[in-house]
C-alpha positions as CSV (number, residue, x, y, z in Angstrom):
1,X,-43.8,36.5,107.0
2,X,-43.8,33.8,109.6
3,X,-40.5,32.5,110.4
4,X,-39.7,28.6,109.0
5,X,-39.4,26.0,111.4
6,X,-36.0,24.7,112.5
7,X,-35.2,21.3,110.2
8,X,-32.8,18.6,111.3
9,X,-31.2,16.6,108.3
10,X,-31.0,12.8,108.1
11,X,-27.4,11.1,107.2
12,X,-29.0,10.4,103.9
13,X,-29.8,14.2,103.0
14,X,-26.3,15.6,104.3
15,X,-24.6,12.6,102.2
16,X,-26.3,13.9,98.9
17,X,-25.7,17.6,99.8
18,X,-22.2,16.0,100.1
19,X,-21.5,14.1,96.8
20,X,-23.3,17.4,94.8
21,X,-20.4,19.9,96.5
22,X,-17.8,16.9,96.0
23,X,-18.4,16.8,92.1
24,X,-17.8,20.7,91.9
25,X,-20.2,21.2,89.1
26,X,-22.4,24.1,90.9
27,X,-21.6,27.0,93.3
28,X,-22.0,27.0,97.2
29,X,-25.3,29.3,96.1
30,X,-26.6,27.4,93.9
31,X,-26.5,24.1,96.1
32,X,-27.8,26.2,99.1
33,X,-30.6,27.3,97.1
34,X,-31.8,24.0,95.8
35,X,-31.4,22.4,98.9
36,X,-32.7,25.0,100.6
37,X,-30.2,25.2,103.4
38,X,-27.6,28.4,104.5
39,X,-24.1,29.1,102.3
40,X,-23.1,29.5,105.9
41,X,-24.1,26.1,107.1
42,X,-22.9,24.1,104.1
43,X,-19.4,25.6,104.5
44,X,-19.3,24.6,108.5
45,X,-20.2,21.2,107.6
46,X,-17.6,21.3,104.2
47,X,-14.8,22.9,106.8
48,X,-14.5,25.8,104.6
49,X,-13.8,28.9,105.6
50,X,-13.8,32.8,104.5
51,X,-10.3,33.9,103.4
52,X,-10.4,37.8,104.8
53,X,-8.9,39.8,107.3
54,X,-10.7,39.0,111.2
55,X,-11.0,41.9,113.2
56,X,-7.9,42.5,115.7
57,X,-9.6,43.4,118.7
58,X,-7.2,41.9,121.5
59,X,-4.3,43.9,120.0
60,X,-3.6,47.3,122.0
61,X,-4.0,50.7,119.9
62,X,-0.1,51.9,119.9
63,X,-1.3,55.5,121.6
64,X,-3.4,54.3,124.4
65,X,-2.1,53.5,128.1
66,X,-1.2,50.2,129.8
67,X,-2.3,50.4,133.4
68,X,-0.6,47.9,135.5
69,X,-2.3,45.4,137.7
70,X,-2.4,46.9,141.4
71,X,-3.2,43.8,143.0
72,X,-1.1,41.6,141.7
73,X,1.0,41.1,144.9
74,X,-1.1,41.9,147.3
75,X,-3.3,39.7,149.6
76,X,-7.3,40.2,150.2
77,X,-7.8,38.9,153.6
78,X,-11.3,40.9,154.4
79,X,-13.9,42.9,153.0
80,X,-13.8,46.2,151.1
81,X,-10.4,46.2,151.0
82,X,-10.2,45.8,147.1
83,X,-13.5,47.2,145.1
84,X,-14.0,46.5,141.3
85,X,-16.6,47.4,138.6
86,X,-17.7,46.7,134.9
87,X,-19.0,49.3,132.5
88,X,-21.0,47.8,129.3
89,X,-22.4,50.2,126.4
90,X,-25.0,48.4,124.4
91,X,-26.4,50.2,121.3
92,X,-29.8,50.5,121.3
93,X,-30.9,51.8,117.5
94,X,-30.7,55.6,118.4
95,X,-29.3,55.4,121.6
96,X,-26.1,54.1,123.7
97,X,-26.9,52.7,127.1
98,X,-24.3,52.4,129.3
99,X,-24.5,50.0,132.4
100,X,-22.1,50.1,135.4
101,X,-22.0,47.6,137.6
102,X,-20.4,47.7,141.2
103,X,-20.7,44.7,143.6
């Protein structure tokens, strides 16, 4: 199935997508559907958004360690005198690759 070219609306298109949602007589789906655009984008451009919990992933789990920052008050004044690296796993279907970085 060959993939449908990316289409860029006029004012006058978005302005009748616009009254239809504003009179409330069909569903999100339904206007999607015969106007053949995304649920998704409608709602972007309507400012709606999905009422559900969002994923918490900035909050610390309450059993795992807080490292402090060693080099907070220190000062780097040459080279290899402070060393960092990243480690990245990226799923892969089957598999987890991990990739370490160290500068």
């Amino acid at each position: 199935m060959a993939k449908r070219p990316r289409r860029n609306h006029g004012a006058t298109f978005k302005a009748k997508v616009a009254l239809e949602a504003i009179k409330g007589e069909d569903t999100l789906m339904d206007l999607a559907k015969r106007f053949q655009v995304h649920v998704s984008t409608l709602m972007r451009k309507m400012g709606i958004e999905v009422l559900y919990r969002k994923p918490r992933l900035s909050d610390p789990y309450p059993g795992h360690n807080i490292y402090p920052y060693l080099l907070r008050d220190r000062e780097i004044t040459s080279a290899n005198q402070a060393w960092a690296t990243d480690i990245t796993y990226i799923a892969d279907g089957e598999r987890i690759l991990l990739i370490r970085v160290c500068p």
